[in-house]
C-alpha positions as CSV (number, residue, x, y, z in Angstrom):
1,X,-13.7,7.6,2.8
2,X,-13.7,5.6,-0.4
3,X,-16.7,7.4,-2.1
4,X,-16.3,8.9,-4.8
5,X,-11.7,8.1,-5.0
6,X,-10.4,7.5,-8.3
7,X,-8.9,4.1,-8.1
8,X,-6.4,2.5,-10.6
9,X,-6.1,-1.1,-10.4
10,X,-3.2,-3.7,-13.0
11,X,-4.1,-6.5,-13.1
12,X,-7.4,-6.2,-13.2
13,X,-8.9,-9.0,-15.1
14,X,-9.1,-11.7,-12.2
15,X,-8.2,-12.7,-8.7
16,X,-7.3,-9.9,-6.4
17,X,-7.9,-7.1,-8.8
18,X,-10.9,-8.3,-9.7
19,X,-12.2,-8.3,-6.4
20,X,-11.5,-5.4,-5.3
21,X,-12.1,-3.4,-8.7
22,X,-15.7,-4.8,-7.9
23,X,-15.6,-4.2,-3.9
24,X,-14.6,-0.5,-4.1
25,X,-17.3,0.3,-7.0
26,X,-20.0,-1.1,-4.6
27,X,-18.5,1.1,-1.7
28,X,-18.9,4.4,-4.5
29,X,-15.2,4.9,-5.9
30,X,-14.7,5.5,-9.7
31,X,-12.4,2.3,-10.8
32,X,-9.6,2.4,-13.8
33,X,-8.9,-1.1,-14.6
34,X,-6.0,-2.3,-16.3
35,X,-4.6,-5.8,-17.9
36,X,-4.0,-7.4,-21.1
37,X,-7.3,-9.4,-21.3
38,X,-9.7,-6.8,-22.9
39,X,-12.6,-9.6,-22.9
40,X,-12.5,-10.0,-18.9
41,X,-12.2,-6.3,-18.4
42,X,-15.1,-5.7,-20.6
43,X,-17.4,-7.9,-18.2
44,X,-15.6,-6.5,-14.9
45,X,-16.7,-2.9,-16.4
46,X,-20.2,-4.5,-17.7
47,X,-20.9,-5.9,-14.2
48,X,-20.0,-3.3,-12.0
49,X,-22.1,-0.9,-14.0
50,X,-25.0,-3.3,-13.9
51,X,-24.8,-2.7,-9.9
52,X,-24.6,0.8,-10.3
53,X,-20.9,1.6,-10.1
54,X,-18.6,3.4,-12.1
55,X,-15.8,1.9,-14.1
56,X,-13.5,2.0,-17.3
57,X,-10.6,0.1,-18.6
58,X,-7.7,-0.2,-20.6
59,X,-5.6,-2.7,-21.9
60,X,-2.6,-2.7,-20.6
61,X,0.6,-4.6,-20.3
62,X,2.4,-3.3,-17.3
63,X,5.8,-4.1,-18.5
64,X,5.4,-1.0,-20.8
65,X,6.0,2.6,-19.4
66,X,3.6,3.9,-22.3
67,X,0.8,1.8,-21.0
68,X,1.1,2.9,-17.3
69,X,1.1,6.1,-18.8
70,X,-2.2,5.9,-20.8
71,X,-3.8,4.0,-17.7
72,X,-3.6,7.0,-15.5
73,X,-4.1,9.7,-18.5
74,X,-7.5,7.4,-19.0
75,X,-8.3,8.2,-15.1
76,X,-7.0,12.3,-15.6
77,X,-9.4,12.3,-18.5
78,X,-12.3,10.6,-17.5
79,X,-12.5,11.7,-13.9
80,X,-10.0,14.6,-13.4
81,X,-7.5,13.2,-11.0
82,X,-5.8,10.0,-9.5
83,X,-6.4,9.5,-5.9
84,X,-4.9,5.5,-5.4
85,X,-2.7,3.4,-7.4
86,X,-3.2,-0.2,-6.7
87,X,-0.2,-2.3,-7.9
88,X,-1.0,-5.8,-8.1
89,X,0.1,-7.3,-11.3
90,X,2.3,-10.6,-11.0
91,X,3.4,-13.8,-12.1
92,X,4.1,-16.7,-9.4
93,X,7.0,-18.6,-11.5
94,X,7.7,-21.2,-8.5
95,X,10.7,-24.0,-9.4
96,X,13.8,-25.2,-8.2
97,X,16.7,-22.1,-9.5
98,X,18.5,-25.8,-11.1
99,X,15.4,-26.2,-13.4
100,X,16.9,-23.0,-14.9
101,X,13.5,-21.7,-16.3
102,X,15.4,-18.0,-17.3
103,X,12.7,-17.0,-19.3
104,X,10.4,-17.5,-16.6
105,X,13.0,-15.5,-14.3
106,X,13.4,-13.0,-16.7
107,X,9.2,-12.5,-17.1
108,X,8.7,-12.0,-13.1
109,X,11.7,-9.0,-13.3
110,X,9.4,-7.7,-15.8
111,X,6.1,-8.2,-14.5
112,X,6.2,-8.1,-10.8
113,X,9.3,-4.7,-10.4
114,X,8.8,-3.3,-13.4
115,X,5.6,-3.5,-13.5
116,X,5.6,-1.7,-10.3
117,X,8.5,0.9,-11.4
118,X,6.6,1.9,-14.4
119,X,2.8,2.4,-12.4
120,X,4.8,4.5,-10.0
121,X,6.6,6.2,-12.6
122,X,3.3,7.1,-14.4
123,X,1.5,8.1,-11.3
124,X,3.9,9.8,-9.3
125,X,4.3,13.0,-11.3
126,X,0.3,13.7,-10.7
127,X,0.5,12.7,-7.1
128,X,3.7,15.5,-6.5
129,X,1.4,17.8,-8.8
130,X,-2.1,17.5,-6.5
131,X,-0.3,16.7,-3.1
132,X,-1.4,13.8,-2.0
133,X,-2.0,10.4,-3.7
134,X,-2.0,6.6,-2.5
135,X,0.2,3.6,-3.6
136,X,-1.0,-0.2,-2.9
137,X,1.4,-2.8,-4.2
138,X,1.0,-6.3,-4.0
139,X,4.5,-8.4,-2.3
140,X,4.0,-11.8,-1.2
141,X,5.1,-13.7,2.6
142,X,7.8,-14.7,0.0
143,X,8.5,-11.2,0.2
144,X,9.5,-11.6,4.3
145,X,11.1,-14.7,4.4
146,X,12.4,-17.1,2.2
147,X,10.6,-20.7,0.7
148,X,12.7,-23.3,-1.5
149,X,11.3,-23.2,-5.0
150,X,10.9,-19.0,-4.8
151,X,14.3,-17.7,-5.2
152,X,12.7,-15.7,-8.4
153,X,9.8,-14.9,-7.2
154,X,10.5,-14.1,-3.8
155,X,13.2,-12.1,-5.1
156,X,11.0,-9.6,-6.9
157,X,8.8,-9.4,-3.7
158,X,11.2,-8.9,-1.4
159,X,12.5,-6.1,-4.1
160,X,8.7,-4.5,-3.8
161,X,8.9,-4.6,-0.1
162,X,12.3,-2.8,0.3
163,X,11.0,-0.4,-2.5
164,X,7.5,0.6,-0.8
165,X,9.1,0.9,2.0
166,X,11.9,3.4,1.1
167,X,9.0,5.1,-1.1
168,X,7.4,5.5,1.9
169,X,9.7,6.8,4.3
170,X,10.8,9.5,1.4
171,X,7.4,10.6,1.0
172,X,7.0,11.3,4.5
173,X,10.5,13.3,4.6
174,X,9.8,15.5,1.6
175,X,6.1,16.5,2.7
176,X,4.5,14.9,-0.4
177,X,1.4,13.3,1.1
178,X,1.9,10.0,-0.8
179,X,0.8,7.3,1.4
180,X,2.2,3.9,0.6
181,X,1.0,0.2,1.9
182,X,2.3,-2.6,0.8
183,X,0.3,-6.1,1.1
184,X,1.7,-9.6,2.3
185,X,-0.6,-12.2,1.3
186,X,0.1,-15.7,1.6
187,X,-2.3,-18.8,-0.1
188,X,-5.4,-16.8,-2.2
189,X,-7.5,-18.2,-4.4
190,X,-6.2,-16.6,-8.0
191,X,-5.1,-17.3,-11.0
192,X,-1.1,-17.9,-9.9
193,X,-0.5,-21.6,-9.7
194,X,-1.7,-21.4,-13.4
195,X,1.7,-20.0,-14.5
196,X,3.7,-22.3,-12.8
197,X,4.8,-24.6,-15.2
198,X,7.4,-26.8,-13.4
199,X,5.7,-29.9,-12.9
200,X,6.7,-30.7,-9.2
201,X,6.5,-27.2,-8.0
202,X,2.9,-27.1,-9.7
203,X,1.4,-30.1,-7.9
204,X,3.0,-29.0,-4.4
205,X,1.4,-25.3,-4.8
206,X,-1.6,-27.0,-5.7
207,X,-2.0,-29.4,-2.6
208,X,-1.4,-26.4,-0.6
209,X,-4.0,-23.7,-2.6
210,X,-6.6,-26.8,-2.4
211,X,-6.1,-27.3,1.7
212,X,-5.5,-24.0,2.8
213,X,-6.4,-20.8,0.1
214,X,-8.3,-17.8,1.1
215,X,-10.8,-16.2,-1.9
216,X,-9.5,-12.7,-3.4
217,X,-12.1,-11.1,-1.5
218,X,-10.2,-11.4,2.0
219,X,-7.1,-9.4,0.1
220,X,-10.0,-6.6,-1.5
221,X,-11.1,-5.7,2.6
222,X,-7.6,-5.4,3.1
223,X,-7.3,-2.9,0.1
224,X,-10.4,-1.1,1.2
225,X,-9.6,-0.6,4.5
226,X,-5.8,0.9,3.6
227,X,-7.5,3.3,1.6
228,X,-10.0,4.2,4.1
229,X,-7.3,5.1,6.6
230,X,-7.3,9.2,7.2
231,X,-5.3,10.8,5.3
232,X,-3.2,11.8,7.9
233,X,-2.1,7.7,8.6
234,X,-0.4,5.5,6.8
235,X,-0.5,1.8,7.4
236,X,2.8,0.5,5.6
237,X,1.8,-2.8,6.1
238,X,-0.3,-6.3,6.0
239,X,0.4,-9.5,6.1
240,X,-2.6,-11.6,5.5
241,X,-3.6,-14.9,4.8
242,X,-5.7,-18.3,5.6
243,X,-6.0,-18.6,9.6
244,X,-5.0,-22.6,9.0
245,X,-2.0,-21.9,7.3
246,X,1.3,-21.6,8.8
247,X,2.9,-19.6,6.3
């Protein structure tokens, strides 16, 4: 049941986390929203109340252990626990590795495994205390195989994918009851291609968002139905994306 789960979302202010911040209010749970964009969170929060839901933010940058921190203190304090953990946080820095964009590598290190190291750093301590907990990160089907232009990026999701996975399989072995899913998604609708700033990898993401991409909502089901699992299952994964796209 989703009623009534505390749910902490990164990345929170569009796309994906949107979505399924607003998804998972409407189905009862308490959301804890986190990004850097306080404005957008502040109209996330404002609408889901509106409907009759329960949500609060914080501004966050996951790149920063402190911030993960103060996220999930924000849900201990507000609402007494932590039930889920929904990593989904990232940068989609797609370019040929000669175009040599190292800030841009070094920024999806930060963002899309750090970021995830330091929400599963901050959680994990009140999920070993309680006994049970949840943990949804976000890969990519970059993260299974491999596509010319996503060396970096599919590097960091194939680095989520081998970590949820070993997260998993240790949390089952040391009687923890931390579940862990990890999500595959291929062409969505979000605010990605916007960071891509290599002109050729821009316009070929962009041809294949416009004929093929999937809105947010389709990855929020996914999400809601992961957490709606018993607690005695675990689905580890799901790969999901447009039926027209051969990803």
């Amino acid at each position: 049941m989703i009623k009534d789960k505390i749910v902490l979302i990164t990345g929170a202010s569009s796309g994906i986390g949107e979505a399924t911040a607003r998804l998972l209010a409407r189905q009862g749970a308490k959301v804890v929203l986190g990004a850097r964009r306080e404005e957008r969170l502040q109209q996330i929060v404002s609408a889901i109340e509106s409907e009759g839901g329960t949500a609060t933010y914080l501004v966050t940058d996951v790149t920063k252990p402190s911030d993960n921190e103060a996220l999930v203190n924000i849900a201990k304090e507000k609402y007494g626990r932590l039930d889920v953990i929904f990593l989904n946080a990232g940068l989609m820095p797609t370019a040929p590795v000669s175009a040599l964009k190292t800030e841009e590598w070094n920024a999806a290190v930060d963002i899309n495994i750090k970021g995830v190291l330091n929400g599963v750093a901050a959680a994990m301590p009140h999920f070993l205390a309680q006994k049970y907990g949840q943990i949804i990160a976000v890969s990519s089907v970059a993260g299974l195989k491999a596509y010319p232009g996503s060396a970096i990026y599919g590097g960091t999701k194939w680095f989520v994918r081998d970590f949820m996975e070993v997260l998993r399989m240790e949390s089952a072995m040391e009687g923890t009851n931390i579940r862990a899913s990890t999500i595959y998604p291929a062409a969505v609708k979000t605010e990605l291609l916007g960071g891509i700033s290599d002109p050729g990898a821009a316009a070929a993401m962009q041809k294949l968002y416009d004929q093929h991409a999937i809105p947010p909502e389709r990855i929020a089901d996914v999400v809601s139905f992961a957490i709606s699992a018993p607690a005695d299952t675990t689905i580890n994964e799901f790969t999901v994306g447009p039926a027209n796209q051969a990803w």
